[in-house]
N, CA, C and O of each residue as an XYZ file, in Angstrom:
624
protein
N       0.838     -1.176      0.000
C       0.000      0.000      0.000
C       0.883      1.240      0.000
O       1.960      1.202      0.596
N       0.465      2.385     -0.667
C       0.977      3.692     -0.781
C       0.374      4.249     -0.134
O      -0.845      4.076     -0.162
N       1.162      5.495      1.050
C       0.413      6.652      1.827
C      -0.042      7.761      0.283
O       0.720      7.954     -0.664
N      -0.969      8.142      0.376
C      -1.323      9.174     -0.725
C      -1.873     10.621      0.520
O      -3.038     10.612      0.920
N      -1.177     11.416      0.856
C      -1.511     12.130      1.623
C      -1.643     11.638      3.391
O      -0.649     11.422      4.085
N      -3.306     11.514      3.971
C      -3.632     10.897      4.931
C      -4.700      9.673      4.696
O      -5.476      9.243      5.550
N      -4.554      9.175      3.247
C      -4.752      7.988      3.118
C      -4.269      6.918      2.569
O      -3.592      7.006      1.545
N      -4.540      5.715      3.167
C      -4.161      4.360      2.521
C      -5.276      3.899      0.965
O      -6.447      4.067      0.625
N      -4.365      3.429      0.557
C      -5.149      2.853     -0.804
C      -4.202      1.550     -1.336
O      -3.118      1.260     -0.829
N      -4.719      0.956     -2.257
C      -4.302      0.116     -3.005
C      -3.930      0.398     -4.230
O      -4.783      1.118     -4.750
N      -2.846      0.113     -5.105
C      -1.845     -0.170     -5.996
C      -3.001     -0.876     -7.084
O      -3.791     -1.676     -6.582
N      -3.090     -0.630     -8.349
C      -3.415     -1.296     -9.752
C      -3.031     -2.477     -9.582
O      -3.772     -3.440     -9.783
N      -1.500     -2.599     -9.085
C      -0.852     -4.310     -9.398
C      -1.336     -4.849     -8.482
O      -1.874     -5.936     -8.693
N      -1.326     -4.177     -6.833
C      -2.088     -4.993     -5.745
C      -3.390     -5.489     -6.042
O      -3.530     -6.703     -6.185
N      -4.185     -4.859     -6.134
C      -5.419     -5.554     -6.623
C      -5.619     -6.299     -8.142
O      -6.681     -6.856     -8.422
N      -4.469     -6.242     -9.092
C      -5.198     -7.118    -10.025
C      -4.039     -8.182     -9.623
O      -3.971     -9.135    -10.399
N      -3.290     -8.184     -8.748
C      -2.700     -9.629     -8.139
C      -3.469    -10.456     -6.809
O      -3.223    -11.594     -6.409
N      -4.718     -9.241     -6.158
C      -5.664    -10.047     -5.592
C      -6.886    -11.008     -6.411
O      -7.633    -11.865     -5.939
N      -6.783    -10.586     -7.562
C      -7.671    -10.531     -8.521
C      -7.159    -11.884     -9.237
O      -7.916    -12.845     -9.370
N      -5.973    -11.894     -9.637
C      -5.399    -13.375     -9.897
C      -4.977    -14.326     -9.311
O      -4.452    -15.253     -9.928
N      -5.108    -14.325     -7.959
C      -4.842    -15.194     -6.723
C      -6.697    -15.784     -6.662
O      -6.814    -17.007     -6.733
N      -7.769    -15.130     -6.565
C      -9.087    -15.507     -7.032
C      -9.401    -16.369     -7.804
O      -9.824    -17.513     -7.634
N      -9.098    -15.565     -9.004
C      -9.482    -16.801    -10.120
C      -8.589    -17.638    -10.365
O      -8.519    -18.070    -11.515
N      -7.651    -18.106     -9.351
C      -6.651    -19.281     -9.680
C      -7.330    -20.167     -8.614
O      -7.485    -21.345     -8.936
N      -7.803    -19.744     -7.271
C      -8.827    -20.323     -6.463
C      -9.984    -21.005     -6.789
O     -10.437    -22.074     -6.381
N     -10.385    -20.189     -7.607
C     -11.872    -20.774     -8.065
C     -11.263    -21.445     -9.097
O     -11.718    -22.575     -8.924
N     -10.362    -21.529    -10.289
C      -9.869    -22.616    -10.858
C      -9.660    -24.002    -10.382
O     -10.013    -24.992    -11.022
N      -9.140    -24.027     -9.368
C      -9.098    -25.057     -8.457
C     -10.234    -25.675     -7.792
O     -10.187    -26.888     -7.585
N     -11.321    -24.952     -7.405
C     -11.973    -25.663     -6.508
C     -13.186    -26.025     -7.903
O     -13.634    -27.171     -7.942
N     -13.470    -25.398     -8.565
C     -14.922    -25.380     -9.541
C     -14.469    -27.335    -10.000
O     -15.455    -28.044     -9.795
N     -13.242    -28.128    -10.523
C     -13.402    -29.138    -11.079
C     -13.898    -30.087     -9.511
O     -14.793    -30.914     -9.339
N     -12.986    -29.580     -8.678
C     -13.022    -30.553     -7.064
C     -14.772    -30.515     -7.238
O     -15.436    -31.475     -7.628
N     -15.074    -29.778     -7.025
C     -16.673    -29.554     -7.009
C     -17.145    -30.529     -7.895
O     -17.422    -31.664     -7.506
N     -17.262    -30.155     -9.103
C     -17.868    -31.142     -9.803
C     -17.796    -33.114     -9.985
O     -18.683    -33.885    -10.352
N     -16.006    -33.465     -9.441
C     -15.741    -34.234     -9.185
C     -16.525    -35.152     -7.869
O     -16.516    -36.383     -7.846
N     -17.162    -34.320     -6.845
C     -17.504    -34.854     -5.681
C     -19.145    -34.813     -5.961
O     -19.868    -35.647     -5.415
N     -19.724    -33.723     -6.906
C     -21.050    -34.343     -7.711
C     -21.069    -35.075     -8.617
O     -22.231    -35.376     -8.889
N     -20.416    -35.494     -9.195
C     -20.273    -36.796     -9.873
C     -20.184    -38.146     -9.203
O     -20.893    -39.044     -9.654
N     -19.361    -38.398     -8.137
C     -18.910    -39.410     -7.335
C     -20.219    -39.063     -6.317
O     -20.338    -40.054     -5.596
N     -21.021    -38.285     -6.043
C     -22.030    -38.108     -5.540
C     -23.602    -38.781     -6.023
O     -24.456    -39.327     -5.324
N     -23.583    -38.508     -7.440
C     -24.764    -39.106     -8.247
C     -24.029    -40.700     -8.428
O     -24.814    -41.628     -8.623
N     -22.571    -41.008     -8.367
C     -22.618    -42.202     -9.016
C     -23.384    -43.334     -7.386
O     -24.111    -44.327     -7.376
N     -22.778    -42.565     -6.318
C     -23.097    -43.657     -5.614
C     -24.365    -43.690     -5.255
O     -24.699    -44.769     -4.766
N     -25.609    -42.475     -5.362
C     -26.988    -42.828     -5.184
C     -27.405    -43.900     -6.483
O     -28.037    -44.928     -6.244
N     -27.127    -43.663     -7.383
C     -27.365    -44.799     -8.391
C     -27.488    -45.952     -8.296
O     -28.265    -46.776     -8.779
N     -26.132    -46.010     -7.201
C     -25.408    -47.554     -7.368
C     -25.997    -48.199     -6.361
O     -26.237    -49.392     -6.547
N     -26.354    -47.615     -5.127
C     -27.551    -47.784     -4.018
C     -28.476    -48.128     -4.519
O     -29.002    -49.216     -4.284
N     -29.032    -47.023     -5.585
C     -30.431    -47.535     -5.964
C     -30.704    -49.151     -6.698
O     -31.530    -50.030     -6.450
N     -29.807    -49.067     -7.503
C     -29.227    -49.699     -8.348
C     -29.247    -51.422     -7.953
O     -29.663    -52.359     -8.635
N     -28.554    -51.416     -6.421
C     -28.444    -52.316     -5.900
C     -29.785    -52.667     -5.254
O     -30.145    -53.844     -5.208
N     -30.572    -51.628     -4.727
C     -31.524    -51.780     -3.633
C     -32.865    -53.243     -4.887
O     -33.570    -54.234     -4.694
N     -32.318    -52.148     -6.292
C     -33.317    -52.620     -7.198
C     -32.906    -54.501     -7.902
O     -33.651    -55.336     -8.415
N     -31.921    -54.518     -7.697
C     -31.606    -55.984     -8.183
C     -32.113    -57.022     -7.238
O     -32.679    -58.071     -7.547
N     -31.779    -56.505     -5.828
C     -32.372    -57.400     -4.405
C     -33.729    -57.476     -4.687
O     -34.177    -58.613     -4.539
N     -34.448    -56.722     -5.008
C     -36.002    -56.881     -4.250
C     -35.924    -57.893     -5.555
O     -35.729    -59.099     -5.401
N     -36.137    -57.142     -7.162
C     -35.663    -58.383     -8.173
C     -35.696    -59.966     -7.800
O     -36.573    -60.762     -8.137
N     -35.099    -60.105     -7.401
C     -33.944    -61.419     -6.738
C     -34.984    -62.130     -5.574
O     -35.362    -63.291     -5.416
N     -35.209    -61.069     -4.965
C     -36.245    -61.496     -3.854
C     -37.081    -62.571     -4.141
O     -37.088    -63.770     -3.863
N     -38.267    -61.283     -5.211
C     -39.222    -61.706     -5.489
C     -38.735    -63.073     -6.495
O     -39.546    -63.990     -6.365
N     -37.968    -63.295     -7.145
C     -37.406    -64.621     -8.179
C     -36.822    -65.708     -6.813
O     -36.265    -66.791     -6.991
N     -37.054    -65.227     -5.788
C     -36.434    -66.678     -4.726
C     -38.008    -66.883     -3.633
O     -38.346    -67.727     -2.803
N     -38.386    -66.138     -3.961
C     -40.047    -66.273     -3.478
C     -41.379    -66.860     -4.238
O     -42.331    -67.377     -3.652
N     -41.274    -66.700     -5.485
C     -42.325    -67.270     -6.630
C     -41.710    -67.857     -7.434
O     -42.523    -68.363     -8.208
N     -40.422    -68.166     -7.798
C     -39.650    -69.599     -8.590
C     -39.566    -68.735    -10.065
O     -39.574    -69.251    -11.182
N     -39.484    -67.253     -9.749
C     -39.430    -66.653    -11.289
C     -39.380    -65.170    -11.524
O     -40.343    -64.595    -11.017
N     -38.731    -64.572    -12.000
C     -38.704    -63.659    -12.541
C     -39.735    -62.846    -12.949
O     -40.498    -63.560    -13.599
N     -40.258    -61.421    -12.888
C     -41.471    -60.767    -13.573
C     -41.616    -60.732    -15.069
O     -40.593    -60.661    -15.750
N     -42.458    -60.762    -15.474
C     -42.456    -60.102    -16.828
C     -42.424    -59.088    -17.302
O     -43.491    -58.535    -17.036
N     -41.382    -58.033    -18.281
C     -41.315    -56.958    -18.770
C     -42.414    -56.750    -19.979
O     -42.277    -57.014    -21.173
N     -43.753    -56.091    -19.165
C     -44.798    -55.846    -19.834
C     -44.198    -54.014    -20.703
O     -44.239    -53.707    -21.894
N     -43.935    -53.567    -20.057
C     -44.119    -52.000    -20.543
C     -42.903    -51.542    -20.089
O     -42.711    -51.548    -18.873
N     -41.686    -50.979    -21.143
C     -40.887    -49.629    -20.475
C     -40.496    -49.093    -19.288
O     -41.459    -48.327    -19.321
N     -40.023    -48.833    -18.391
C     -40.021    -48.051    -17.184
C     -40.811    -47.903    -16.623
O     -40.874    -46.860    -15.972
N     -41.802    -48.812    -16.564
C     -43.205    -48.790    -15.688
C     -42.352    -50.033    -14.816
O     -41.233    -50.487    -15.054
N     -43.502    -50.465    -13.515
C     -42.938    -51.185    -12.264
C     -43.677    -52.339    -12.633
O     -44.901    -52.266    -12.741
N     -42.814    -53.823    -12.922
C     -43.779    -54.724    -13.411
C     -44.948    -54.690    -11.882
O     -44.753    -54.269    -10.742
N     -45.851    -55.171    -12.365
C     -47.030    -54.855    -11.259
C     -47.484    -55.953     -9.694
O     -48.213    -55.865     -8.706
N     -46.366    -57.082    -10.390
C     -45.903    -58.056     -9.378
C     -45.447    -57.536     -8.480
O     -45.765    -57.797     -7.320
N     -44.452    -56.535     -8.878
C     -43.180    -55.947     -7.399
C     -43.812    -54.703     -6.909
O     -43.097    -53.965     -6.231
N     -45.326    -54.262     -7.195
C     -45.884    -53.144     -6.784
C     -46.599    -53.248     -5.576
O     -47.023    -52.231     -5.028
N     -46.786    -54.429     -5.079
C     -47.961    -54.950     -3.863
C     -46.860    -55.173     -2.729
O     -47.068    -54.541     -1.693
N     -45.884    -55.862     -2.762
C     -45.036    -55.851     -1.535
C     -43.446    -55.813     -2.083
O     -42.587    -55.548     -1.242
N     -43.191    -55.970     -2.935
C     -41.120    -56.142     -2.826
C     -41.115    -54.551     -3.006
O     -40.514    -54.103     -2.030
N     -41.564    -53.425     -3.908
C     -40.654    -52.271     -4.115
C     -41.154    -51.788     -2.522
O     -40.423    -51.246     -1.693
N     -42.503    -52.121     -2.358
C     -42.547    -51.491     -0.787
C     -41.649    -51.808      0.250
O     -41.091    -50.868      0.816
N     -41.405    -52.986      0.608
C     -40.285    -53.805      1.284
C     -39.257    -52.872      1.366
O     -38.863    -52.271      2.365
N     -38.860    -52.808      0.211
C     -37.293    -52.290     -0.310
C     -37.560    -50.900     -0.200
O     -36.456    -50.362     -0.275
N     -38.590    -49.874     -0.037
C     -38.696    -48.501     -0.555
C     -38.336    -48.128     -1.050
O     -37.534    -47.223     -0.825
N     -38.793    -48.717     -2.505
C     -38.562    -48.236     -3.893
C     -39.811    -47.385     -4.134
O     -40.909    -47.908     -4.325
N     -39.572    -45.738     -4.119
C     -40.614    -45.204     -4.395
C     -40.141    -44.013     -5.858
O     -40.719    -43.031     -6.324
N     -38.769    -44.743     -6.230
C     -38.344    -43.607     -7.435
C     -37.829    -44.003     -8.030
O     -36.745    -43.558     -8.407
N     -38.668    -45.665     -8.641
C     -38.757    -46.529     -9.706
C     -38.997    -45.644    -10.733
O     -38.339    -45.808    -11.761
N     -39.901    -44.618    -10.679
C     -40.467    -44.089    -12.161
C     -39.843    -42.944    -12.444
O     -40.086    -42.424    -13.533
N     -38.580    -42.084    -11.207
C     -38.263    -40.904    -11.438
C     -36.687    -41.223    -12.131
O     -36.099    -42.295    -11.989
N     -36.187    -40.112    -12.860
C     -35.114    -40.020    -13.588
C     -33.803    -40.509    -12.657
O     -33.568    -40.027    -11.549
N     -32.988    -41.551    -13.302
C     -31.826    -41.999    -12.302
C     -31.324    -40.392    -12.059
O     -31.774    -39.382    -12.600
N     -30.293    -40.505    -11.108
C     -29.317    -39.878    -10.597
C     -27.939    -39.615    -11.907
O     -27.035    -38.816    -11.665
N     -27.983    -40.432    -13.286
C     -27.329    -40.678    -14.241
C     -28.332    -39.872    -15.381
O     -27.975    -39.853    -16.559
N     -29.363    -39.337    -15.035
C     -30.273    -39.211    -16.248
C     -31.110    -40.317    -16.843
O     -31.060    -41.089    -15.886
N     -31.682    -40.804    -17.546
C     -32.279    -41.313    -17.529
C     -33.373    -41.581    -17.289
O     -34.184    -40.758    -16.865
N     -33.747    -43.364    -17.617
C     -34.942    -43.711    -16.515
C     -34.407    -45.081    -15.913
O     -33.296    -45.461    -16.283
N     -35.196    -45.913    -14.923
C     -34.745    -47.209    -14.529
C     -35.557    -48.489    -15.894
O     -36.147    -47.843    -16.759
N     -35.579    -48.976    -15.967
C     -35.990    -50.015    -16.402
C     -35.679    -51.574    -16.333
O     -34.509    -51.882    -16.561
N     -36.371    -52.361    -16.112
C     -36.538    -53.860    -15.754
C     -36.597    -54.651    -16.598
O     -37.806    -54.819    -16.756
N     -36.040    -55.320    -17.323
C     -35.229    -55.952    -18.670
C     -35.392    -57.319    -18.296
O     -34.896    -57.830    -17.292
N     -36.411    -58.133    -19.500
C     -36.784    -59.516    -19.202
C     -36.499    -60.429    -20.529
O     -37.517    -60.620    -21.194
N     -35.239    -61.063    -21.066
C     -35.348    -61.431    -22.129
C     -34.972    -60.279    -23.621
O     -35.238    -60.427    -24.814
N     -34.254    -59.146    -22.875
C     -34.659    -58.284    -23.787
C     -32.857    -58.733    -24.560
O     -32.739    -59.645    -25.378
N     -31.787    -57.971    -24.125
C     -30.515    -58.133    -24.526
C     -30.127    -59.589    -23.604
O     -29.552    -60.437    -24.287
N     -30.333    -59.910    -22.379
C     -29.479    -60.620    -21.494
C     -30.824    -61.234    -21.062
O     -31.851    -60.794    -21.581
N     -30.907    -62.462    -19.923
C     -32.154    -63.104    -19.538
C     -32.834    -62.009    -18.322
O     -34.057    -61.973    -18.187
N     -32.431    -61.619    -17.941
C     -33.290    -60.891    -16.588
C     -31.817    -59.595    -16.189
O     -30.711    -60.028    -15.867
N     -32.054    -58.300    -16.277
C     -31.420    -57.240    -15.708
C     -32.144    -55.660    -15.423
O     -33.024    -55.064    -16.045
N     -31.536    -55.377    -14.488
C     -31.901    -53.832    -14.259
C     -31.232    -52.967    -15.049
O     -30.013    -53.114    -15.139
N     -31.785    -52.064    -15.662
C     -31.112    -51.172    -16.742
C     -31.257    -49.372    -16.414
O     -32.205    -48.899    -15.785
N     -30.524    -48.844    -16.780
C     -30.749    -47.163    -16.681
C     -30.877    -46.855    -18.865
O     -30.057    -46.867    -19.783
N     -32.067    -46.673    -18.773
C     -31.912    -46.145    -19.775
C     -31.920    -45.141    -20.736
O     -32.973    -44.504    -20.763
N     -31.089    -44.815    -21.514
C     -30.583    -43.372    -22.222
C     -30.371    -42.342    -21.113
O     -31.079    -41.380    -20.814
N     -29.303    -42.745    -20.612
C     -28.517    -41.664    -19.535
C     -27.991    -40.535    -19.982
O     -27.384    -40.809    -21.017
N     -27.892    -39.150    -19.683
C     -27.993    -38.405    -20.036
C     -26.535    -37.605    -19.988
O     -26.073    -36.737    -20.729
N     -25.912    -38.381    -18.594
C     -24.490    -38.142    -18.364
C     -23.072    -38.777    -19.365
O     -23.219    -39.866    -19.919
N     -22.191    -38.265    -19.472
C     -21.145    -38.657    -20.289
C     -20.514    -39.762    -19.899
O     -20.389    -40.067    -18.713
N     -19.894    -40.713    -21.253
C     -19.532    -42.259    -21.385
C     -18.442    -42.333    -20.230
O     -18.262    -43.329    -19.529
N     -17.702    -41.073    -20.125
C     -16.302    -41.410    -18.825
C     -17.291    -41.369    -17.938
O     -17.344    -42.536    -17.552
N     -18.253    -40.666    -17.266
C     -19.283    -40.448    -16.280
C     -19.789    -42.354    -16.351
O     -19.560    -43.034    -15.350
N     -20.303    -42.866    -17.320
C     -20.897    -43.893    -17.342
C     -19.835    -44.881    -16.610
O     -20.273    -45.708    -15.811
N     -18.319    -44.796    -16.900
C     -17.388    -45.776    -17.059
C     -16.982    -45.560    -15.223
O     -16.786    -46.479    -14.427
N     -16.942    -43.969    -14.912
C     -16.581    -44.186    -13.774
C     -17.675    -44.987    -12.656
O     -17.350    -45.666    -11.682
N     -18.800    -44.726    -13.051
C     -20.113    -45.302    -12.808
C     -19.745    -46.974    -12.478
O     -19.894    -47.557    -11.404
N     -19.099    -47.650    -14.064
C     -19.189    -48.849    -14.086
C     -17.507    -49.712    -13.008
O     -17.392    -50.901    -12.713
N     -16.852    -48.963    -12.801
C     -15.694    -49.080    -11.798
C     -16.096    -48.742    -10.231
O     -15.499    -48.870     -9.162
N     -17.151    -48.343    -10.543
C     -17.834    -48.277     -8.864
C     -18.530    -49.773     -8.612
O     -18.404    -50.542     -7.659
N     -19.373    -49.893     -9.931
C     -20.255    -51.197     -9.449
C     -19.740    -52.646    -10.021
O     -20.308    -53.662     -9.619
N     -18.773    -52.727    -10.865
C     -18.518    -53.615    -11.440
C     -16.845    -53.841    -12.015
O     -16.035    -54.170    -11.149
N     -16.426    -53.698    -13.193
C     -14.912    -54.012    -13.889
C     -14.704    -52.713    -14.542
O     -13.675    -52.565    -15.202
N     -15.702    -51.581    -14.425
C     -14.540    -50.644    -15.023
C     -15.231    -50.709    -16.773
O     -15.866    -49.738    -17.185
N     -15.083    -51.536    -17.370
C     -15.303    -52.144    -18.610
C     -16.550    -52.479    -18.738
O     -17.088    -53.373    -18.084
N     -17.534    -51.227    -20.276
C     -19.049    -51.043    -20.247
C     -19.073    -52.566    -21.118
O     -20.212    -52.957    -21.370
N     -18.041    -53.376    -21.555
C     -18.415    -54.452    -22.486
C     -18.431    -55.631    -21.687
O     -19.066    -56.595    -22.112
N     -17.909    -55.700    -20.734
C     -17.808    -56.912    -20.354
C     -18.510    -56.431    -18.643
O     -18.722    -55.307    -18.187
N     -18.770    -58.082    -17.896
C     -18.823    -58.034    -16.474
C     -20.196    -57.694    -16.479
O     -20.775    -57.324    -17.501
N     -20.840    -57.830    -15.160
C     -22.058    -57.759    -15.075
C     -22.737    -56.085    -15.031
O     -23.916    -55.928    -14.713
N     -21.975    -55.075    -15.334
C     -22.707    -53.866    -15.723
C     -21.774    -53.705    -17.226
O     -20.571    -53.719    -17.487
N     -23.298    -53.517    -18.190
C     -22.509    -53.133    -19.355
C     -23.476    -52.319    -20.537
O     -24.694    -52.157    -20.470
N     -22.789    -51.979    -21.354
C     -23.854    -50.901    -22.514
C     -24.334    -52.157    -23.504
O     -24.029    -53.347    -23.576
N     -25.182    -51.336    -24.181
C     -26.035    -51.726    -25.496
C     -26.779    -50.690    -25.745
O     -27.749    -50.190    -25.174
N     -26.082    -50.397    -26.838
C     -27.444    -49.216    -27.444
C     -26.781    -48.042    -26.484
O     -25.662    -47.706    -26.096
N     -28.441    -47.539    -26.311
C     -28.602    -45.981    -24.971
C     -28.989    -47.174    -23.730
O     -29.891    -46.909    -22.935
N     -28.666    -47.743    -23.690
C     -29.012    -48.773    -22.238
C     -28.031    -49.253    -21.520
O     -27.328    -50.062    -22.126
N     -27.734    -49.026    -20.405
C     -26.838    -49.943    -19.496
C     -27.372    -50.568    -18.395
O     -28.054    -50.155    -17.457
N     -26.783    -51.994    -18.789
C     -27.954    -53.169    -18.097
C     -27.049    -53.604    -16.842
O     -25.868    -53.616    -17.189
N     -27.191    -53.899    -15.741
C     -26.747    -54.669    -14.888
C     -27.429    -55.822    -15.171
O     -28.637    -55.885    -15.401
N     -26.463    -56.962    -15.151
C     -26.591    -58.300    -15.730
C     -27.386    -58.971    -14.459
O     -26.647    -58.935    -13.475
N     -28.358    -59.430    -14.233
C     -28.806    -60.393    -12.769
C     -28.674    -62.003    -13.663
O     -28.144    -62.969    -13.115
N     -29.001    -62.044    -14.481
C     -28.729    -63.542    -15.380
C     -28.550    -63.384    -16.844
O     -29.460    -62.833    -17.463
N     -27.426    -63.822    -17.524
C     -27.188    -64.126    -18.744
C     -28.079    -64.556    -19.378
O     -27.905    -64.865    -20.557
């Protein structure tokens, strides 16, 4: 700071070197940020994700079978009377945490899987996704792509 008479003030360079100490700050923190909402949506997913293969599974070790995939992202109507309740699945029909929707896959690519489909987030987003729940690798292992769909495998 320069005395200018009987006051203090600030320097041009002082303040546009407070000014670049700022935006080197917020350079730094804006990716951290986004990194910890990302790793944030991946693991409600993967919760959900999981919560949704169990009840699945449940209900296939309780009635000797699997539901039938009548309709799209609707809740087959078997798991609507007691397993999604069980499990409190009440955001079967709302957009994943990935974009998307959920969907329940019977015979469609693989014999029986839970799917997110046409996610809205990016393929590294998808991949870091798939290294949380599975190998890392959308081709192989029991989470993988087809199409706009990524299926968690419950049976080949």
């Amino acid at each position: 700071m320069t005395k200018l008479g009987n006051k203090y003030g600030f320097t041009l360079i002082e303040a546009l070197l407070v000014v670049a100490i700022l935006g080197l700050l917020v350079a730094f923190i804006i990716p951290a940020v986004n990194l910890a909402s990302r790793s944030r949506e991946n693991a409600l997913a993967a919760r959900k994700l999981q919560t949704a293969v169990e009840a699945f599974e449940l209900y296939a070790a309780e009635t000797g079978g699997y539901p039938p995939d009548r309709t799209p992202g609707v809740i087959p109507p078997e798991m609507t009377d007691y397993y999604f309740p069980y499990f409190k699945i009440d955001w079967w029909g709302d957009s994943t945490e990935l974009g998307g929707s959920w969907d329940w896959d019977n015979g469609y690519h693989f014999n029986f899987s839970v799917s997110i489909a046409v996610p809205t987030r990016s393929q590294a987003q998808m991949q870091e996704f798939d290294r949380l729940i599975d190998d890392g690798d959308l081709t192989t292992g029991n989470f993988r792509q087809v199409g706009t769909q990524y299926h968690y495998i419950i049976e080949d």
